[in-house]
C-alpha positions as CSV (number, residue, x, y, z in Angstrom):
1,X,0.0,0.0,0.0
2,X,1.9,3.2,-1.0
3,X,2.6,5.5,1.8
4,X,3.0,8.7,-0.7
5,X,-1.0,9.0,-1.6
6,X,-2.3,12.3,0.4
7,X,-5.8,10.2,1.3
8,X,-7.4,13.6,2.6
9,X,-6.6,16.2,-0.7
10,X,-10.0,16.0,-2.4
11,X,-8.9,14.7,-5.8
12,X,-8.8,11.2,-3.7
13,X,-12.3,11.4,-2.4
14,X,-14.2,13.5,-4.7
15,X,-15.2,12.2,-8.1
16,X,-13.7,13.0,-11.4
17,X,-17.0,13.7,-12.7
18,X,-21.1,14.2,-11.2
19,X,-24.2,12.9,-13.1
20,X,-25.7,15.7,-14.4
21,X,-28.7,15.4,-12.1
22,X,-26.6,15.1,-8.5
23,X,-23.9,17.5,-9.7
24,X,-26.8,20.4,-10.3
25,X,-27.7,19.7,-6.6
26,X,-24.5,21.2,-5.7
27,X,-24.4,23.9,-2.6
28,X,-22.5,25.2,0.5
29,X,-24.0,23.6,3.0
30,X,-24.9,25.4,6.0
31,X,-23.8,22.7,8.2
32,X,-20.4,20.4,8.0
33,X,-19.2,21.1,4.6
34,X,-17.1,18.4,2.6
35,X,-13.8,17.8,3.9
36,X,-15.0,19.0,7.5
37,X,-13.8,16.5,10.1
38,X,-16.0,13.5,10.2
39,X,-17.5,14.2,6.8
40,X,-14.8,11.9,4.9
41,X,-14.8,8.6,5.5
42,X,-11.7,6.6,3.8
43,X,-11.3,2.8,4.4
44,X,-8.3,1.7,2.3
45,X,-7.4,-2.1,2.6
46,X,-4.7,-4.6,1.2
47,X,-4.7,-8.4,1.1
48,X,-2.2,-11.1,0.1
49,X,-2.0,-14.6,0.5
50,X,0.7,-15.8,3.5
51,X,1.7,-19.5,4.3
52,X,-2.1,-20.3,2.5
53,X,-3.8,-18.3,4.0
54,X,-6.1,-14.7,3.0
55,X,-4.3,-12.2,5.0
56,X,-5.1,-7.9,5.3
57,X,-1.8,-6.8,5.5
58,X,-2.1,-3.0,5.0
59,X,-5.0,-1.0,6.2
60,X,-6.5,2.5,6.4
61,X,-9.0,3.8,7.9
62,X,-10.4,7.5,8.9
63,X,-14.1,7.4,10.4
64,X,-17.1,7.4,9.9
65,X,-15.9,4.5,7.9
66,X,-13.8,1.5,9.8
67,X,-14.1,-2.4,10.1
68,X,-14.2,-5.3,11.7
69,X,-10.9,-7.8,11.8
70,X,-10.8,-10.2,9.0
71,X,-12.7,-13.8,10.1
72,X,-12.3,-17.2,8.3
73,X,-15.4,-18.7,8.7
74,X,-16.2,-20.9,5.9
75,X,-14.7,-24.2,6.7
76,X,-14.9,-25.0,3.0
77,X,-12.8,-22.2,2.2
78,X,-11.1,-22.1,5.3
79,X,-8.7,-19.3,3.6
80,X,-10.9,-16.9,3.0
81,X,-10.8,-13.7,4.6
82,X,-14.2,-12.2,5.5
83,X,-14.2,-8.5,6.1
84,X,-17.3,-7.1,7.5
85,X,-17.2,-3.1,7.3
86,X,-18.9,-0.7,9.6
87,X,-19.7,3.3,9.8
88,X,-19.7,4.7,13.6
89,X,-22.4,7.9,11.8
90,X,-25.2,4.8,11.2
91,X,-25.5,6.0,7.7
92,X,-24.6,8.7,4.8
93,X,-25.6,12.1,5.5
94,X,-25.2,15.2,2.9
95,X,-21.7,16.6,1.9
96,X,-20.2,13.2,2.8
97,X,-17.6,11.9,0.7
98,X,-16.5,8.6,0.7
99,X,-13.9,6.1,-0.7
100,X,-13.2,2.4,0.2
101,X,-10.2,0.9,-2.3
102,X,-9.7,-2.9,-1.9
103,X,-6.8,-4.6,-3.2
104,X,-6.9,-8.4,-3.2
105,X,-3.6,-9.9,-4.3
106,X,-2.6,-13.0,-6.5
107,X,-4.4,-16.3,-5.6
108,X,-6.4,-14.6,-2.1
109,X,-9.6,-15.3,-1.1
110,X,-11.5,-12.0,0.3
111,X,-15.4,-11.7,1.0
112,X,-15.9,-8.1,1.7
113,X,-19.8,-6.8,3.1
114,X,-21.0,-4.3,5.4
115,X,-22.1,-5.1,8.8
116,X,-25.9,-3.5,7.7
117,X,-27.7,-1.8,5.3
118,X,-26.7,1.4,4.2
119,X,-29.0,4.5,5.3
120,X,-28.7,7.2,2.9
121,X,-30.1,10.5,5.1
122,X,-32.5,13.4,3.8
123,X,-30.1,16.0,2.5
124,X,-31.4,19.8,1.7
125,X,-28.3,21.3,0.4
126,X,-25.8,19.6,-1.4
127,X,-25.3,15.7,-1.7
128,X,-23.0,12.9,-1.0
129,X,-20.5,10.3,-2.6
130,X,-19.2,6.7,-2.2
131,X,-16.0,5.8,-4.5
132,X,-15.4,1.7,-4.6
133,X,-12.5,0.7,-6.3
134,X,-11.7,-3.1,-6.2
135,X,-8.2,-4.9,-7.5
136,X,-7.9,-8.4,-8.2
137,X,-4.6,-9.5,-9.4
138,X,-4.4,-13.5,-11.0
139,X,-6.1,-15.7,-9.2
140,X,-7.6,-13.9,-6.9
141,X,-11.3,-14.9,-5.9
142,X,-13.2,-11.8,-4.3
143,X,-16.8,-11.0,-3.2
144,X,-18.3,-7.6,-2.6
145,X,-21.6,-8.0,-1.1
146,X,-22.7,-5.0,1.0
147,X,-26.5,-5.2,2.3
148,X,-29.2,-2.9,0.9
149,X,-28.9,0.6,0.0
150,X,-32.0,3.0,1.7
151,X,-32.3,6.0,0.4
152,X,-34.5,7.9,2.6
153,X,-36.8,11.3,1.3
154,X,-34.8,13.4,-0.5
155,X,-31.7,11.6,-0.7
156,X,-29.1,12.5,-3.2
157,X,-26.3,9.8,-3.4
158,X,-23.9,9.3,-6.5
159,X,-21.4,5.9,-6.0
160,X,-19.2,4.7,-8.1
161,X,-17.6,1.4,-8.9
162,X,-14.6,0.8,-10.5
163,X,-13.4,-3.3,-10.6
164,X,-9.5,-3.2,-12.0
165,X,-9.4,-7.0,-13.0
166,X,-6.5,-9.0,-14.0
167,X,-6.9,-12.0,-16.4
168,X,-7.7,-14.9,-14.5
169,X,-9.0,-12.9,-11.6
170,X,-13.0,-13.3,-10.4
171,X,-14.9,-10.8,-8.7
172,X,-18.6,-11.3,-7.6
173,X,-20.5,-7.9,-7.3
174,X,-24.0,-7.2,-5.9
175,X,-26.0,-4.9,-5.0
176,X,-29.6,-4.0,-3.8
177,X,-31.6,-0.8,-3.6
178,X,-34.8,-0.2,-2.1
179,X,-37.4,2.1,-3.3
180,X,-37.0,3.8,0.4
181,X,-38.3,3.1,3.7
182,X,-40.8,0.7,2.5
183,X,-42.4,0.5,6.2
184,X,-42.9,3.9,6.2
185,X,-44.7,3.9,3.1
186,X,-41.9,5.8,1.4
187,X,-41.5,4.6,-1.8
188,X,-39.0,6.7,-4.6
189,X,-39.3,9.9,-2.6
190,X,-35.4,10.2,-2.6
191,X,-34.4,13.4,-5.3
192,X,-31.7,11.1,-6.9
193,X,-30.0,7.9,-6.8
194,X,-26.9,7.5,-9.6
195,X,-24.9,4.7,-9.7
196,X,-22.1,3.9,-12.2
197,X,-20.1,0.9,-12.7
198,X,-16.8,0.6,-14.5
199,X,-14.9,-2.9,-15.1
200,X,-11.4,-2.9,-16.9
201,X,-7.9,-4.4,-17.0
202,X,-5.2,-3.0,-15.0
203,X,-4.0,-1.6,-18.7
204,X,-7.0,0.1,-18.3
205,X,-9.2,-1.8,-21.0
206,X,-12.8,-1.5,-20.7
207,X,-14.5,-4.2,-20.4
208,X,-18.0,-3.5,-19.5
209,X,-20.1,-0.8,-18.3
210,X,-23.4,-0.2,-16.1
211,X,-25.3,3.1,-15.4
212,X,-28.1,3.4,-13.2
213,X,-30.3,6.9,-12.7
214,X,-33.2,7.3,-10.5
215,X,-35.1,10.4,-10.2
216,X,-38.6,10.0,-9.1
217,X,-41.2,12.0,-10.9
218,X,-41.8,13.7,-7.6
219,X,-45.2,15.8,-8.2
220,X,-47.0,12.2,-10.3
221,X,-47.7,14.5,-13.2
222,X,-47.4,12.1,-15.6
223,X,-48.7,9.1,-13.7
224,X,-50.6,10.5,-10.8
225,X,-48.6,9.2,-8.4
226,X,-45.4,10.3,-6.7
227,X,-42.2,8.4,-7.6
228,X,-43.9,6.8,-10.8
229,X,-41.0,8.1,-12.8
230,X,-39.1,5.2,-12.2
231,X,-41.9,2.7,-11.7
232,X,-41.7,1.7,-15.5
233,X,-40.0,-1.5,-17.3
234,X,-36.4,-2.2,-17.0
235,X,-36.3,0.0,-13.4
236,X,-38.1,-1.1,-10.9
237,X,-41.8,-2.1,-12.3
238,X,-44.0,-1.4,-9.6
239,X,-42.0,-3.5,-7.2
240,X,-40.0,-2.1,-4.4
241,X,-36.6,-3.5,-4.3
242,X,-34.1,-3.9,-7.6
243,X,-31.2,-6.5,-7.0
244,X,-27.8,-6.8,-9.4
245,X,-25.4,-9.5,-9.7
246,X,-22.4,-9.3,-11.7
247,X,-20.3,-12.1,-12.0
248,X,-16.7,-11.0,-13.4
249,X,-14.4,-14.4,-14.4
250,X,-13.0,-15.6,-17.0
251,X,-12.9,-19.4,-15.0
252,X,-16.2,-20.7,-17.0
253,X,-17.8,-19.2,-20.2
254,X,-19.7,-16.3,-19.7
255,X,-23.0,-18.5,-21.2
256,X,-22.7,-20.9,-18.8
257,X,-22.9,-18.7,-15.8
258,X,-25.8,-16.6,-17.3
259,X,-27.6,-20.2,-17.4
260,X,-26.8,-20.7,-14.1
261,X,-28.2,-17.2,-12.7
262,X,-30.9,-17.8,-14.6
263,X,-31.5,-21.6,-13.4
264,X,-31.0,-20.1,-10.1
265,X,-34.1,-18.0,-9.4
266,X,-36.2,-20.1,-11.5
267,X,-38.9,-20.9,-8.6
268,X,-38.2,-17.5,-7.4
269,X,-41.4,-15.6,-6.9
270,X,-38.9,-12.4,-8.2
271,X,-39.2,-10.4,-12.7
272,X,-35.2,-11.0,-13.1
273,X,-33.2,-11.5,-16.5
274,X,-29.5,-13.0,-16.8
275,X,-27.0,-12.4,-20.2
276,X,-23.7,-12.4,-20.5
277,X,-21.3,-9.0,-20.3
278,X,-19.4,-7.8,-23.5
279,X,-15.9,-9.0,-23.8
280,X,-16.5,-12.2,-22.8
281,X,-16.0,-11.2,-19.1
282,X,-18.3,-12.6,-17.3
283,X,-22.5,-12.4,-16.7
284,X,-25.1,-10.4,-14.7
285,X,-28.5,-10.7,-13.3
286,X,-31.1,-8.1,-12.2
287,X,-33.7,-8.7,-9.9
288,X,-36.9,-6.8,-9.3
289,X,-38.8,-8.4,-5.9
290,X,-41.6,-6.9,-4.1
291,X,-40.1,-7.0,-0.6
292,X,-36.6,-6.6,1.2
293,X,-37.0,-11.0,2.4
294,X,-38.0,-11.9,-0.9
295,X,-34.8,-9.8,-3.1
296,X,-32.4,-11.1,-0.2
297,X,-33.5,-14.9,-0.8
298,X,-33.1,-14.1,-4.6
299,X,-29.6,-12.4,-5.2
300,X,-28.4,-15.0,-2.4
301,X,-29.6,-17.9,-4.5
302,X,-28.1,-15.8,-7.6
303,X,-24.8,-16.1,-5.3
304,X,-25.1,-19.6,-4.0
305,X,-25.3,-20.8,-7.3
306,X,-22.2,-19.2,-8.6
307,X,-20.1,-19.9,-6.1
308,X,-20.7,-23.6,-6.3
309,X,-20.4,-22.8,-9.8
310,X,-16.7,-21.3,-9.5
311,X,-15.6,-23.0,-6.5
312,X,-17.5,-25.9,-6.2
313,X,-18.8,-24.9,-2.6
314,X,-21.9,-22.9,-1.1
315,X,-22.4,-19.4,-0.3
316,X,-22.1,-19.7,3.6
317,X,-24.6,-18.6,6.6
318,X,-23.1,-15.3,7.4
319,X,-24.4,-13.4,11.3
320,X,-24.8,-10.2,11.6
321,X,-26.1,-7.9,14.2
């Protein structure tokens, strides 16, 4: 992990560039302003394989963002490091900026999630960012698996993804967002929820691309009902929670893992479609379910089935509080 990279100078944390729908939100806010102390939370983690063994031998961290010592619970994969990561402020709040880099060396085994789901707050001025970047070198075998994203009313939250991926490296990435706080009766009354998703070679190759933009129809003009605006085909459909899987691996033909996402959720009561990603680099599945047990189930039996696939063991029970 290089020592020379100034972690707090906002061309680490900030993006390189804003949707246009979050970056017209921009304001001073007339609270904690980005950069403030507490506002810009860094997690910054490296693994490498020692005697056999999934190891984190560099880490940083600045709060609200920290984590959890690595655990090897899987006794099938009793190398795998599981990393479970936490945030002491219980969620995202405006002008935060955040940036979590994992980088999973040759031939490690690394399970990355979050110890809960992921509040996004209301924000009035401003909004906030969450930078993932994820390296797998050869061989390596990682999971990124964080639990739901809630974006509360008027939520304004732009993440972005970027996997660097090395030939004969596999990284499993999901995802789910709810339409809000569903038990509330809040459904897509967030402003906007952007989410991009960049996969390339460490020469910097694309190799696949995935852009999602929410931005309810707030006043139901068109539909006569708030949020409608991203209630239609291919977004969420009239159900409440969208789910992604993306399955990046050149270890068995893209095909055959798109049949196996698909075989997966078959007597799923969940809309969902599989296909492979261009370049031959791997397959995806999105799931559209109308409650937060029934899109867990799903994307886990999406994962289940994959890993069996790749490793030829399950997906484990993991506990969380």
């Amino acid at each position: 992990m290089p020592d020379t990279i100034d972690r707090l100078t906002p061309s680490h944390y900030e993006p390189v560039r804003l949707p246009p729908q979050v970056a017209a939100l921009a304001s001073v806010p007339d609270t904690l302003r980005p950069g403030s102390p507490a506002k810009v939370g860094i997690l910054d983690l490296e693994f490498a394989l020692v005697d056999g063994c999934t190891e984190l031998v560099g880490r940083y961290q600045k709060a609200p963002l920290h984590l959890m010592r690595p655990l090897w619970i899987d006794p099938n994969l009793p190398g795998m490091a599981f990393t479970y990561i936490m945030a002491t402020g219980g969620g995202i709040a405006q002008a935060d900026r955040y940036r979590l880099d994992f980088h999973c060396g040759e031939d490690t085994e690394v399970h990355i999630t979050t110890q809960a789901a992921t509040k996004v707050y209301r924000m009035e001025l401003d909004y906030a960012t969450q930078l993932v970047h994820i390296t797998a070198e050869p061989g390596a075998y990682v999971e990124y698996l964080p639990d739901q994203l809630i974006p509360f009313a008027e939520a304004r939250l732009y993440q972005r993804t970027l996997v660097t991926l090395a030939p004969g490296a596999t990284v499993v990435l999901g995802e789910i967002i709810a339409s809000g706080r569903v038990g509330r009766g809040e459904r897509h009354a967030y402003q906007v929820v952007a989410t991009d998703l960049r996969v390339q070679r460490p020469d910097g190759a694309l190799l696949a691309l995935d852009t999602i933009r929410l931005e309810p129809d707030k006043d139901g003009a068109e539909h006569d009902r708030p949020g409608a605006g991203v209630l239609g085909p291919g977004v969420f459909a009239g159900r409440d929670y969208a789910a992604t899987l993306y399955v990046l691996t050149d270890r068995k033909p893209a095909g055959e893992i798109a049949d196996a996402l698909h075989e997966a959720l078959t007597d799923h009561p969940v809309l969902h479609g599989a296909s492979t990603l261009p370049n031959d680099c791997g397959a995806w599945i999105r799931i559209l379910a109308d409650d937060a047990i029934t899109a867990k189930a799903a994307h886990r039996a999406a994962w289940d089935r994959v890993r069996r696939l790749l490793t030829g063991h399950p997906a484990p029970d993991l506990r969380k509080a």
